[in-house]
C-alpha positions, 0 to 999 in steps of 0.5 A: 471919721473925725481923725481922718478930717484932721489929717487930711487937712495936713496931708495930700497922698497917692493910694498905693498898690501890691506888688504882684509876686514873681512866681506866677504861671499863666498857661497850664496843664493841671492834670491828674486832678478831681473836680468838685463839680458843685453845680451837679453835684458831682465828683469828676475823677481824674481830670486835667484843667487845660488854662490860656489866656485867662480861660479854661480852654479844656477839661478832658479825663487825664491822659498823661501821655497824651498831654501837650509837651509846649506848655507847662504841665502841673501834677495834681497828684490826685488833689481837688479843684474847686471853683474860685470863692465868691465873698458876696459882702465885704467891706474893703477900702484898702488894696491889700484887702483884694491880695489877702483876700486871694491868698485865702481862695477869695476870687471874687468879691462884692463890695456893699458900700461903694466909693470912687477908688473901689472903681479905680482897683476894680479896674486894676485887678481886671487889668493885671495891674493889681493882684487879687480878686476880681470886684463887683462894686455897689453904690454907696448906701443909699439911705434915709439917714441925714447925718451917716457916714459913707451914706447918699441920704434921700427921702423923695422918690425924685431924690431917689431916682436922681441918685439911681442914675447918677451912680449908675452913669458914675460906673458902679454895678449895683445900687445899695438900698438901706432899709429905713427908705421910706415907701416912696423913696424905695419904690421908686427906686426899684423902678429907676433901677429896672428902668436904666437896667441896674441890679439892686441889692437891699439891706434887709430881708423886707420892705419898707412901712406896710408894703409887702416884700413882693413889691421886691421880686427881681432883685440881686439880693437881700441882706442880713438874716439878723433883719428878718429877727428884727424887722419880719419878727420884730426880735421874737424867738418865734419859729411858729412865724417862720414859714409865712415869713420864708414864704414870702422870700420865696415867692419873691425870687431873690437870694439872701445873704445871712452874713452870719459871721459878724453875728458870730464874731460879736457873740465871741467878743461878748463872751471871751472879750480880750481873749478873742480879740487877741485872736483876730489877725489885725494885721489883715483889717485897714488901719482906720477902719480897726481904729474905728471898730475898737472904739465903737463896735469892738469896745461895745461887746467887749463891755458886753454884760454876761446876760447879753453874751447869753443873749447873743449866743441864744439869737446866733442859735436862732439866726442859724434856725433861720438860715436852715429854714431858707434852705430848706424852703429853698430859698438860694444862699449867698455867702457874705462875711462882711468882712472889714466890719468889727475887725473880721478879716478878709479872707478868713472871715469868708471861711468863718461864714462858710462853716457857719453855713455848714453848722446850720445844716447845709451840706459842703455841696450846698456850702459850696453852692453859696460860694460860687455858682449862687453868687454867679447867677445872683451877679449874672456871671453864670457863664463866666464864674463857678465852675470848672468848665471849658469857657469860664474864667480860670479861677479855681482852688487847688487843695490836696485834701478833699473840700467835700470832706472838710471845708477848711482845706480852702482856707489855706490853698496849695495853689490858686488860679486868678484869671489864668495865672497860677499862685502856688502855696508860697506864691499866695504867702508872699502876696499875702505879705507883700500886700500887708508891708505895702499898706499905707495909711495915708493911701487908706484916709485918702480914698475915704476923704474922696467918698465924704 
């Protein structure tokens, strides 16, 4: 943060935007394709998906010859249709994270540290102005911190309440709430928000001091099952402790995000140290932000002893244990890569949490769930995102292999529909590209020096 200080006192620049690619569709019939119908759990054979003016306008048993002649008509050839992905954390503060992000099936994401120009490029994508997925955007962190980057420290429920509103009338979507608030900041809050009816999302799994995590039933989510093996059970590997826990996540109504791909990636890095960073397409991770990761994060694991990789393979084990048991308890699952963090990459970091959550016991049609229809109801856009029906947004993925049988056939998608228009497989390439060429790392310090 300090480099980003020094050069912005030389430099005055504009944030640059992607360039859409020139082959794109945006009314269609795809026909002769199955729909993976995640909510019901369902394979619809032998469908065709009508699409106009960013909607899916139909979705009838495939007739061929009774397919309307005045638009164009895409074959499926009995491939898959899967609602578009929704990434619920990541951490973007570049254009090109949106573009990338779309090209690996991601058609929605949450943003979970909020700055004024992640406004301006939600916007942009909403407005066909820029191309990749759509954005739910957060407050920056709102924490007790006095001295973190990227923060709004507050230590007073006035303070508190102050900040809730002034994000809100500021435009962002939801509050970002830190778990070092103290009672009373974070009370009141909670309340503030439910007042001026904004959503509050919380960084860990738990309440501040000795208040009980009922005094949190109502809110969009909670973040981080590694935060309920440091705070709720206090770095114990104590399953026996598990279910009052899980019990009361329950009781409280609120999905949870376990993020496990960043626990993952640093287990790797501890273990295999310059040999899985080689491995990481830094190409897809912001100039600066890869610049402060290998000097801090990335270069503290790649220190890591051997009795510390033992240990961070021994707790991704157990954060697994955990996210099984949430499941179980049926407690809802949000998929979140955190994705900008510790150089994990957009996109493919989504995919990564996706096959984290198939290994730690949920089937693909739960995975599934935690992409798409979870996410939608947690953001209360049930009607509008995670499914394939006559109404929502046409945003889905189309694969030739079948998602229900392997989860990485979305990783690279033959096509991808975003509001309507269609990115078939080289469309998705060329914008990926395109969005990494374009790239400008004065446009990258610029939007951060506006957030300090």
């Amino acid at each position: 943060m300090r480099l980003i200080t020094t050069l912005m006192l030389l430099f005055v620049v504009s944030c640059a935007s992607s360039n859409p690619p020139v082959s794109k569709i945006n009314e269609f019939v795809l026909h002769s394709v199955n729909i993976i119908d995640v909510a019901n759990q369902k394979l619809l054979a032998d469908q065709a998906v009508f699409v106009r003016d960013g909607k899916i306008t139909q979705v009838l048993q495939n007739d061929v010859e009774a397919l309307p002649q005045d638009v164009p008509l895409i074959d499926g050839e009995d491939g898959y249709v899967t609602p578009g992905l929704i990434d619920m954390h990541v951490h973007m503060y570049e254009p090109a994270a949106y573009s990338i992000a779309l090209s690996h099936g991601v058609t929605h994401v949450r943003v979970m540290n909020g700055i004024a120009q992640q406004l301006n490029w939600r916007d942009a994508v909403q407005d066909g102005e820029l191309v990749g997925a759509s954005s739910t955007v957060s407050s920056p962190i709102i924490s007790a911190y006095d001295d973190a980057m990227l923060h709004h420290t507050v230590h007073t429920a006035q303070a508190a309440r102050s900040a809730v509103r002034n994000y809100q009338q500021q435009g962002y979507d939801l509050i970002k709430a830190y778990g070092n608030l103290s009672e009373e900041a974070l009370l009141a809050l909670v309340d503030e928000a439910k007042k001026i009816g904004i959503p509050v999302a919380k960084h860990g799994p738990h309440a501040s001091g000795e208040l009980p995590v009922s005094t949190l039933a109502g809110l969009q989510s909670f973040e981080h099952v590694e935060d309920i093996f440091q705070g709720s059970l206090q770095y114990q590997f104590a399953p026996n402790a598990l279910p009052e826990v899980i019990q009361a996540l329950h009781a409280t109504r609120v999905p949870v995000t376990p993020t496990l791909n960043i626990f993952y990636q640093l287990t790797r890095l501890s273990e295999q140290k310059q040999g899985y960073l080689d491995s990481i397409p830094q190409e897809y991770t912001s100039e600066i932000i890869a610049l402060e990761a290998k000097h801090n994060q990335v270069a503290r694991w790649l220190d890591a002893s051997d009795n510390m990789a033992k240990h961070n393979r021994r707790t991704l084990k157990f954060l697994q244990y955990i996210t099984e048991q949430l499941h179980n308890a049926k407690v809802p699952l949000l998929v979140g890569s955190d994705s900008g963090v510790l150089l994990s990459p957009h996109g493919l970091a989504t995919h990564t949490e996706m096959a984290l959550l198939h290994q730690s016991g949920l089937d693909s049609f739960a995975v599934l769930a935690a992409a798409t229809v979870n996410p939608a109801n947690a953001l209360g856009l049930n009607h509008t995102m995670g499914k394939i029906e006559a109404g929502y947004q046409a945003d889905f993925i189309f694969s030739k292999g079948n998602p229900l049988q392997d989860l990485a056939v979305l990783k690279n998608p033959d096509a991808v529909s975003k509001l309507g228009t269609w990115y078939d497989s080289e469309a998705l390439i060329e914008l990926r590209n395109q969005a990494i060429a374009d790239r400008s790392l004065w446009a990258e310090i610029s939007a951060l020096w506006q957030a300090l």
